[in-house]
PABA-472760 format. One record per atom (N, C-alpha, C, O): residue number from 1; residue in one letter; atom name; x, y, z. Coordinates in steps of 0.1 Angstrom, whole numbers, plus 5000, padded with zeros to 4 digits. Layout:
! PABA-472760
NODE|NUM|a|CA|X|Y|Z;
...
//
This chain:
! PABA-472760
NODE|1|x|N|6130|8223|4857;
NODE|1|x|CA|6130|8227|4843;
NODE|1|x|C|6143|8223|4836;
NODE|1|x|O|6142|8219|4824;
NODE|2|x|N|6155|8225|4843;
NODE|2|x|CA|6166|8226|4836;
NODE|2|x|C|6166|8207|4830;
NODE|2|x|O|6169|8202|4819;
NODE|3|x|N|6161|8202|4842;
NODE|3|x|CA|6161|8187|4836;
NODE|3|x|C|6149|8180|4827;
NODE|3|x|O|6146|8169|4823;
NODE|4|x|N|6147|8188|4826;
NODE|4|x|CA|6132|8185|4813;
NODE|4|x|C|6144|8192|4802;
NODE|4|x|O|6153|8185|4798;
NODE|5|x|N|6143|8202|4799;
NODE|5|x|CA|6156|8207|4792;
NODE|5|x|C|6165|8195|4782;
NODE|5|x|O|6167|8193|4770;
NODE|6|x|N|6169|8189|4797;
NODE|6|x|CA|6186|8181|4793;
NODE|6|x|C|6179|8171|4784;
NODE|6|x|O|6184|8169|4773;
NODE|7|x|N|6167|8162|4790;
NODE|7|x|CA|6167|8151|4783;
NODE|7|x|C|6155|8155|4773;
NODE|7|x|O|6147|8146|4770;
NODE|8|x|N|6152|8169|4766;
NODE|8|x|CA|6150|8170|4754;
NODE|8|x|C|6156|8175|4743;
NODE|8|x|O|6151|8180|4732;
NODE|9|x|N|6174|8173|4747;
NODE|9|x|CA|6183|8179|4737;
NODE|9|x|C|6182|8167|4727;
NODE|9|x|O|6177|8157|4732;
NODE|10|x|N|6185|8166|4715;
NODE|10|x|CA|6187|8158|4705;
NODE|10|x|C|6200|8149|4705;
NODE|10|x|O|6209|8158|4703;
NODE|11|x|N|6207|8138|4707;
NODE|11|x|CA|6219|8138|4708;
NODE|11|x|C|6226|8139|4699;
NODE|11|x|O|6237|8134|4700;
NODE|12|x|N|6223|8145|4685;
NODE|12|x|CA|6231|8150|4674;
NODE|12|x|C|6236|8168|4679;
NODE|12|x|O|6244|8174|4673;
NODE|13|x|N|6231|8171|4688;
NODE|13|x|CA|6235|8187|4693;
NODE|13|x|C|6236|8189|4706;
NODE|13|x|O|6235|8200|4712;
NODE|14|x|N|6238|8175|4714;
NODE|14|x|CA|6240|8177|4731;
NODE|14|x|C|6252|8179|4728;
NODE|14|x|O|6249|8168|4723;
NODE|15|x|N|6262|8181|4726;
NODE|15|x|CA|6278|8187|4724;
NODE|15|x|C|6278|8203|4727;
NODE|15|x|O|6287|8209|4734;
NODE|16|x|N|6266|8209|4719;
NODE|16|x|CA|6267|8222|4715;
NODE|16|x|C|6258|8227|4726;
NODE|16|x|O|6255|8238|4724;
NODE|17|x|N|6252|8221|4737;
NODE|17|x|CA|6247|8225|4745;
NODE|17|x|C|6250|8226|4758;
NODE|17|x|O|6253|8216|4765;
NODE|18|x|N|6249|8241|4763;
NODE|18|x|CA|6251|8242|4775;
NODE|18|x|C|6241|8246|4785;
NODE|18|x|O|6236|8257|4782;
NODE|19|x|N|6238|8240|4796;
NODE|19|x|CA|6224|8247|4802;
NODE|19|x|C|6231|8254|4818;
NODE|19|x|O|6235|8247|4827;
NODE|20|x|N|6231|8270|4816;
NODE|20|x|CA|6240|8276|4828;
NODE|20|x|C|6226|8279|4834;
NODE|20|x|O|6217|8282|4827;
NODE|21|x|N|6224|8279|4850;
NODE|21|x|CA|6217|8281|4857;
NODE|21|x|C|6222|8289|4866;
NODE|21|x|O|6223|8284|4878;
NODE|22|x|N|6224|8302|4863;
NODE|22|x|CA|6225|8313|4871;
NODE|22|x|C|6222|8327|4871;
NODE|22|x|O|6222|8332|4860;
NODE|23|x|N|6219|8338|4884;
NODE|23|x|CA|6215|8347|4876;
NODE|23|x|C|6216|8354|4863;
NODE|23|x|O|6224|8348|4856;
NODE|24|x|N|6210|8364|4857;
NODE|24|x|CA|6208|8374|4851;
NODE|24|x|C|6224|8383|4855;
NODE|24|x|O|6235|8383|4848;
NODE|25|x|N|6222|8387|4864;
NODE|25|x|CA|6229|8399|4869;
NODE|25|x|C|6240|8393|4879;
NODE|25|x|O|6247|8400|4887;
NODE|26|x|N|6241|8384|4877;
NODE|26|x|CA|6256|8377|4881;
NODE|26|x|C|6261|8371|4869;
NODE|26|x|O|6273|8369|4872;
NODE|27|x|N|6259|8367|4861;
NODE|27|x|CA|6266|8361|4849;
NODE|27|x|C|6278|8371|4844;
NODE|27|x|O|6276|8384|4845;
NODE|28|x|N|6288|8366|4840;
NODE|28|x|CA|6297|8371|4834;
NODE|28|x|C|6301|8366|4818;
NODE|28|x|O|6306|8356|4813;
NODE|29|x|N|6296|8377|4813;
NODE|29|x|CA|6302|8369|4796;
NODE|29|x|C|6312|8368|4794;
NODE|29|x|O|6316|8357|4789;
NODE|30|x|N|6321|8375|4797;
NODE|30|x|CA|6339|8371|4801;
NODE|30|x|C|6345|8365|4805;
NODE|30|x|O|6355|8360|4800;
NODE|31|x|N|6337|8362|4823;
NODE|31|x|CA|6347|8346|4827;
NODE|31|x|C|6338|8334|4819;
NODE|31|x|O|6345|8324|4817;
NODE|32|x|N|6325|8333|4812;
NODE|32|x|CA|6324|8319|4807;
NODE|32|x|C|6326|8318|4792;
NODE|32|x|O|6319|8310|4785;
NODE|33|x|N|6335|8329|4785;
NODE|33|x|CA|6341|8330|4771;
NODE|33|x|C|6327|8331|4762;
NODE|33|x|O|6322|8322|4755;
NODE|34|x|N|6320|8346|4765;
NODE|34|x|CA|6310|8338|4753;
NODE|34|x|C|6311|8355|4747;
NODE|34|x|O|6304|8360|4739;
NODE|35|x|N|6319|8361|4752;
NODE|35|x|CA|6319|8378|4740;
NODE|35|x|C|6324|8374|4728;
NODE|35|x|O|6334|8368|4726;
NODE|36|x|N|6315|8380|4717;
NODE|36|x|CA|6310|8379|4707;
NODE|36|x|C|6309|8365|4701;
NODE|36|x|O|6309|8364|4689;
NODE|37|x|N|6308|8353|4709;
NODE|37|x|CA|6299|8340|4707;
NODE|37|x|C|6290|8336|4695;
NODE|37|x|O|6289|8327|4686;
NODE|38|x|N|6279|8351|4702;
NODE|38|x|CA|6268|8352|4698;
NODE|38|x|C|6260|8353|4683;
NODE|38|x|O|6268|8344|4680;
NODE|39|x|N|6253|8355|4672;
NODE|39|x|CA|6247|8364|4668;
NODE|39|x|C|6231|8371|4672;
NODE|39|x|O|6227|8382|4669;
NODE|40|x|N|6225|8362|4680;
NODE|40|x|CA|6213|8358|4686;
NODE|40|x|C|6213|8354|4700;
NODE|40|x|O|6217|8343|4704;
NODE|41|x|N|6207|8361|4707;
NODE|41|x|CA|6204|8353|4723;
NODE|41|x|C|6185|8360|4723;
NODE|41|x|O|6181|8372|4722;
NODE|42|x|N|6179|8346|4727;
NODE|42|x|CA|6163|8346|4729;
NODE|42|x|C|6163|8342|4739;
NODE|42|x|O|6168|8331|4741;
NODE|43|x|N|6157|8349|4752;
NODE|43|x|CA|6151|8347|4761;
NODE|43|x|C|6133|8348|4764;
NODE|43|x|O|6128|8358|4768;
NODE|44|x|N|6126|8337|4760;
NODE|44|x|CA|6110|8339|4764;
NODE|44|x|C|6103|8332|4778;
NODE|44|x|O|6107|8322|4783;
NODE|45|x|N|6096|8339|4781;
NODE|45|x|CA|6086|8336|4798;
NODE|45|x|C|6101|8329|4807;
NODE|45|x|O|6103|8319|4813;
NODE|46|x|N|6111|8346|4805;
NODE|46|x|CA|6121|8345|4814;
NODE|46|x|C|6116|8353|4827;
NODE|46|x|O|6112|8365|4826;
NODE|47|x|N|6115|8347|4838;
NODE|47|x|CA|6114|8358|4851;
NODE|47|x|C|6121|8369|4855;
NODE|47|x|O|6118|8377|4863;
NODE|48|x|N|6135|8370|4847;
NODE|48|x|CA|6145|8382|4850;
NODE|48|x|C|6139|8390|4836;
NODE|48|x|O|6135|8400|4842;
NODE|49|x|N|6137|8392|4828;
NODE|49|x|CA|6133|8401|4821;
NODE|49|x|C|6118|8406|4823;
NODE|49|x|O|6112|8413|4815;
NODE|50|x|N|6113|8404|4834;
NODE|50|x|CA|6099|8409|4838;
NODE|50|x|C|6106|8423|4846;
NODE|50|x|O|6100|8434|4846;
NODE|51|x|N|6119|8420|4852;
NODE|51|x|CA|6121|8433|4861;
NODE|51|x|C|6126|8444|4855;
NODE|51|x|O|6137|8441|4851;
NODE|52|x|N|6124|8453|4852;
NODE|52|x|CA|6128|8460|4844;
NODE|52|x|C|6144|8466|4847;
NODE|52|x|O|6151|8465|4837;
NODE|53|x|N|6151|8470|4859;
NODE|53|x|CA|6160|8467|4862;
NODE|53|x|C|6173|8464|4858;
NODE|53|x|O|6183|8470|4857;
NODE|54|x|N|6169|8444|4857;
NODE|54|x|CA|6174|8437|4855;
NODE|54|x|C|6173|8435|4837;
NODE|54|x|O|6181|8429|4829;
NODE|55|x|N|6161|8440|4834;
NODE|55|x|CA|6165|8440|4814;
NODE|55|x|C|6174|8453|4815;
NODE|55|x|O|6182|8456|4807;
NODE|56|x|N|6171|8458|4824;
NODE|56|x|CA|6181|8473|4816;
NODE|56|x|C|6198|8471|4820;
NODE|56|x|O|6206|8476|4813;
NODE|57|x|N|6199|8465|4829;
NODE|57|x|CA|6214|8458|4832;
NODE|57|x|C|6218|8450|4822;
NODE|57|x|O|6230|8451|4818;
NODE|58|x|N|6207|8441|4816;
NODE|58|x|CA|6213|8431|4807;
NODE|58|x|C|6220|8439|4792;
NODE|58|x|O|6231|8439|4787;
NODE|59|x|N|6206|8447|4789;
NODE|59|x|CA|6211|8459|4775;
NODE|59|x|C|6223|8464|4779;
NODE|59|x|O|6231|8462|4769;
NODE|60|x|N|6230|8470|4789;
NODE|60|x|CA|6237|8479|4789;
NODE|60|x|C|6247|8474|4799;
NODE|60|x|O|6250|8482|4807;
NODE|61|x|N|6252|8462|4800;
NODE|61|x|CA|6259|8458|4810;
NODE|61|x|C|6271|8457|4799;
NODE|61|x|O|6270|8452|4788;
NODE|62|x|N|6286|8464|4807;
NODE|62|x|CA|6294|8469|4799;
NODE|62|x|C|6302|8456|4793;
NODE|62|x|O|6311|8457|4784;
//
């Protein structure tokens, strides 16, 4: 998947793209600089947000 991905980025915005492939619940927004990055993060027909768990770590992970 990740390589269907790569070679459907546009190469006007492959700069701004990063494709991380690792858990949910091992990611760190701090060691890869992305606290307050954001305004928006969309995850759809993700397998870690099926676990409930693991969405409730993601909401509330400090």
């Amino acid at each position: 998947m990740a390589a269907l991905m790569e070679e459907s980025i546009k190469p006007s915005i492959k700069g701004n793209v990063k494709i991380v492939q690792e858990p949910f619940e091992e990611l760190s927004i701090e060691a890869n600089g992305w606290k307050s990055k954001f305004d928006l993060v969309f995850a759809s027909m993700c397998p870690a947000i099926s676990v409930t768990s693991v969405y409730m770590a993601i909401l509330f992970k400090p």
